[in-house]
VOGU-3710 file (C-alpha; in Angstrom, 3 decimals, decimal comma):
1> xxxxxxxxxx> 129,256/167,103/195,345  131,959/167,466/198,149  132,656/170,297/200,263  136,017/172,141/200,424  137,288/170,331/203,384  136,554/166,740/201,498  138,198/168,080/198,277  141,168/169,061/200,083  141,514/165,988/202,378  141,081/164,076/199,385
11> xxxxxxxxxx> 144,142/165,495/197,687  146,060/165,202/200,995  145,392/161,675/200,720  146,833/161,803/197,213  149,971/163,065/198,604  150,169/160,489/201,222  149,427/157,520/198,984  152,331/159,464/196,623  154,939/159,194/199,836  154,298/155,603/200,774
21> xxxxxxxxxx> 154,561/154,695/197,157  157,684/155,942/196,319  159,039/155,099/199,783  157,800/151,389/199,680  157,303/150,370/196,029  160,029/149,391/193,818  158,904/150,174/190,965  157,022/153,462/191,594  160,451/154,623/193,227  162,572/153,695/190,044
31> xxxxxxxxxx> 160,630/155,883/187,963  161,923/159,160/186,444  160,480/161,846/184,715  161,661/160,539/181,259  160,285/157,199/181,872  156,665/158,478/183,259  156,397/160,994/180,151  155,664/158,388/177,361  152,567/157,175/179,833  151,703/160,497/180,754
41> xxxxxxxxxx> 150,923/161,492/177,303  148,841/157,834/176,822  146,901/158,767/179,607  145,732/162,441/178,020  145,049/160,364/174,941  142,669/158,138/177,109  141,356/161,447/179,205  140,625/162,963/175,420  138,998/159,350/174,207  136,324/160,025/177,556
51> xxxxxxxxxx> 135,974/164,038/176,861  134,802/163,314/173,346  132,477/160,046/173,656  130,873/161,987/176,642  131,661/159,569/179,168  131,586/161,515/182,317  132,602/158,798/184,894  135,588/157,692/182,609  136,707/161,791/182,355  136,392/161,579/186,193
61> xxxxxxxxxx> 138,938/158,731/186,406  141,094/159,928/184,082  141,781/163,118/185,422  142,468/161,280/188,665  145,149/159,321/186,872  146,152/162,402/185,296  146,296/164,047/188,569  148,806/161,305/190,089  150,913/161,526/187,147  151,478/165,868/188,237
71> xxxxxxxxxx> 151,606/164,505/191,863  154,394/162,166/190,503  156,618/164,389/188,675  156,183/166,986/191,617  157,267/164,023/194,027  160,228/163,220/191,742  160,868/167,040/192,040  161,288/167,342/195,865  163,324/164,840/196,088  165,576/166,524/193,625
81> xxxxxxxxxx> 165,355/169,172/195,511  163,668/171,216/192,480  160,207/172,001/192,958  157,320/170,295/194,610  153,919/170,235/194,751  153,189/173,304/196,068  155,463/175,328/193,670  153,173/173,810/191,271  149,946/175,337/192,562  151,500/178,092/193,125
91> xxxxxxxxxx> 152,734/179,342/190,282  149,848/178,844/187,916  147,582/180,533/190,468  150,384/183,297/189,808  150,124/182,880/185,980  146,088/183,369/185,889  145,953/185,781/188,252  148,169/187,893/186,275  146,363/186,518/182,837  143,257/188,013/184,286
101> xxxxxxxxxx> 143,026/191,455/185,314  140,039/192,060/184,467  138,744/189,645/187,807  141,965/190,404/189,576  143,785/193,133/189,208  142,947/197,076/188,733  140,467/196,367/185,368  138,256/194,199/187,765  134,756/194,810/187,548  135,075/196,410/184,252
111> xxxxxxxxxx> 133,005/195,102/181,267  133,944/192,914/179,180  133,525/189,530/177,211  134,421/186,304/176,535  135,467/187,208/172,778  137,418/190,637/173,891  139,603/188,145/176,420  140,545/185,679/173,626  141,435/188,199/171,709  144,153/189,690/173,587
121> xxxxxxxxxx> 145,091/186,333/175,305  148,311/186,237/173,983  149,529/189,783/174,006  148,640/189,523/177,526  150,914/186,718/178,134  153,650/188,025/176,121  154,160/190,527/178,979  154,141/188,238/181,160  157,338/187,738/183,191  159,544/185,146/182,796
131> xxxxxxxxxx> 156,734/184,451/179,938  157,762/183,261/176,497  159,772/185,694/174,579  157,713/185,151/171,844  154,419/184,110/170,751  155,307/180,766/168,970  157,807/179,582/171,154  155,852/177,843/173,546  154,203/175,392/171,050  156,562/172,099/171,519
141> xxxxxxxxxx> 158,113/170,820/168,475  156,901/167,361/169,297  153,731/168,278/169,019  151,346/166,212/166,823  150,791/168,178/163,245  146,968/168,840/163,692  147,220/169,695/167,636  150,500/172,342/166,706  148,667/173,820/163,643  145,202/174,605/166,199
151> xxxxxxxxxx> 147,822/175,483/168,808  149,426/177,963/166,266  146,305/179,390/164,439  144,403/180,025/168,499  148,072/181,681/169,383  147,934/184,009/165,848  144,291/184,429/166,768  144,906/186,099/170,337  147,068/188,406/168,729  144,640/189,610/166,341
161> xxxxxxxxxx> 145,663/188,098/162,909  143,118/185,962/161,964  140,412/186,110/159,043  137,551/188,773/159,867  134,578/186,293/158,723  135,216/182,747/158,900  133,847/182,836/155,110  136,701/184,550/154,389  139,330/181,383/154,868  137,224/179,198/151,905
171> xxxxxxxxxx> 139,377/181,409/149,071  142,231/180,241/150,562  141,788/176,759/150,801  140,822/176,884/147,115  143,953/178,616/146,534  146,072/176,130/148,500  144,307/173,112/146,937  145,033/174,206/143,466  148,704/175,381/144,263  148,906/171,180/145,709
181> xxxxxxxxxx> 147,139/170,267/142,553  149,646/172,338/140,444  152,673/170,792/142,331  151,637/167,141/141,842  152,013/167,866/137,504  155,502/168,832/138,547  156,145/165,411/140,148  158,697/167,134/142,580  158,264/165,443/146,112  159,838/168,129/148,176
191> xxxxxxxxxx> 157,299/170,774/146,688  154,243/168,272/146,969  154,529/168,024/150,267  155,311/171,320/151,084  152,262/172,556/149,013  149,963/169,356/150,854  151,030/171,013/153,776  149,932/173,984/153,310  146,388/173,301/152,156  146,424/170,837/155,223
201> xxxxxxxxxx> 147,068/173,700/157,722  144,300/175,805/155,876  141,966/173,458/156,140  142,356/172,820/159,667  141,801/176,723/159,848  138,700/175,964/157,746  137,406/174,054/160,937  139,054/176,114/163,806  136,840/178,999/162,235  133,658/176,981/161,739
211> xxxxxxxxxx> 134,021/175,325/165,885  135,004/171,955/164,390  137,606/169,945/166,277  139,904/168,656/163,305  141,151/165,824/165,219  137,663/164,376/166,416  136,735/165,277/162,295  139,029/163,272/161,239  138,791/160,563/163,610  135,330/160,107/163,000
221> xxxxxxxxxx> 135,779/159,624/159,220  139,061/156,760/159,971  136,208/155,220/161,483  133,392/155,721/158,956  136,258/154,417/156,434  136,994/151,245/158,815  133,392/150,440/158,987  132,682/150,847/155,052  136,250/148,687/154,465  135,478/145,917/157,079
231> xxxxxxxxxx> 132,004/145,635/155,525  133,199/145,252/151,884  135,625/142,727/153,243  133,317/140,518/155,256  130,869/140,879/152,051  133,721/139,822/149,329  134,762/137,164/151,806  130,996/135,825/152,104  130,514/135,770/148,284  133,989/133,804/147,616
241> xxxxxxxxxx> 135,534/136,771/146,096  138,657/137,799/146,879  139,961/141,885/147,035  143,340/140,842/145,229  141,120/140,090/142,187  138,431/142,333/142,551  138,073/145,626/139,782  137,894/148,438/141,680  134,089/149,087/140,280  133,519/145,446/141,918
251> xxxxxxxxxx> 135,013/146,955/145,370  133,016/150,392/144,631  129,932/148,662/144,207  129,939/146,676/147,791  131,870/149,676/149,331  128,340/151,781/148,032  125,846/149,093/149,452  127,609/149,723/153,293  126,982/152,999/152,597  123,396/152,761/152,031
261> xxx> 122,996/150,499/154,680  124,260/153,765/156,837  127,869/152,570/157,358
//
């Protein structure tokens, strides 16, 4: 590992590489923020890709890239005359050292634990100043569905509403799938998808309570699915059969043999 003087150095050399860039490169100093954001949020897709295959080296990298990206918009900021860099650092140093008083401020030293501080995460924040006014309103309405609903439930959670045993959620679920199940023998669209909705977001609580990530869940049975599909494809294809005229107990029956075979 480095020492403090080659971590710092090394993000002064970020900085300088930053300068020359946007001083010497065309393109680099064309950019704005609203044409950096759509490759900003590709490159947390990519950092989240490393994070869950375990790929160390490739979380190293991209943090780096995600690191220029903040070094970017902080650039683009001091030349507006905004912010820079430093305003960065320094007010989220000033946002957890007022999050955490129990390491920095008059509670330090006193006992507590990791539970008791999510707990009260949010009401802590909620006095924060210049903080948001209220607890939802700093959950981005552009927000992917799954990533707002975790954000929402974790926010409801800090505050104290949340189910007392996990075990507690699975009557609601039930509930919620049988109020989606009622909806669809109305055939009214609007209430369908309200009603899929909600036994969507309660099933995501479902896995928030049980330490499942509903995103890499869900991910991981697209690609169960792909494997099953591509293999009853390349099998239908190999036996001259085509999926256009296939039964679907013809399709089950191949779909069922890629699942033995551990598809």
């Amino acid at each position: 590992m480095h020492t403090r003087e080659e971590k710092i150095a090394a993000f002064g050399r970020l900085l300088d590489i930053m300068d020359t860039l946007r001083e010497q490169c065309p393109w680099n100093a064309a950019q704005t923020f609203e044409s950096i954001r759509p490759l900003t949020e590709e490159e947390v897709y990519e950092f989240s890709d490393t994070v869950l295959k375990g790929d160390r080296t490739g979380t190293a990298k991209e943090l780096g890239d995600l690191l220029y990206h903040i070094v970017f918009y902080a650039r683009i900021g001091q030349e507006e005359g905004s912010f820079d860099i430093a305003d960065c650092m320094n007010k989220v140093c000033d946002k957890m050292v007022f999050r955490h008083p129990h390491v920095f401020g008059p509670e330090a030293g006193k006992p507590t634990t990791a539970k008791e501080i999510a707990d009260t995460w949010e009401l802590v924040k909620a006095k924060e100043k210049d903080g948001n006014k209220r607890i939802m309103s700093g959950i981005p309405d552009a927000m992917p569905a799954i990533l707002k609903a975790m954000s929402m439930q974790e926010k409801a959670r800090g505050c104290g509403f949340d189910w007392e045993q996990k075990e507690d959620v699975w009557p609601k679920v039930k509930e919620e799938l049988g109020e989606a199940e009622d909806a669809c023998t109305e055939n009214a669209p609007a209430h369908m998808q309200e009603e899929f909705g909600d036994l969507l977001f309660a099933v995501i609580n479902a896995s928030r309570l049980y330490g499942i990530d509903p995103e890499a869940a869900l991910s991981g049975a697209c690609d169960k699915f792909r494997r099953r599909f591509s293999y009853m494809e390349e099998e239908t294809i190999r036996r001259g059969l085509k999926l256009a005229e296939m039964t679907l107990a013809q399709m089950d029956e191949i779909w069922d043999e890629g699942k033995a075979k551990g598809l």
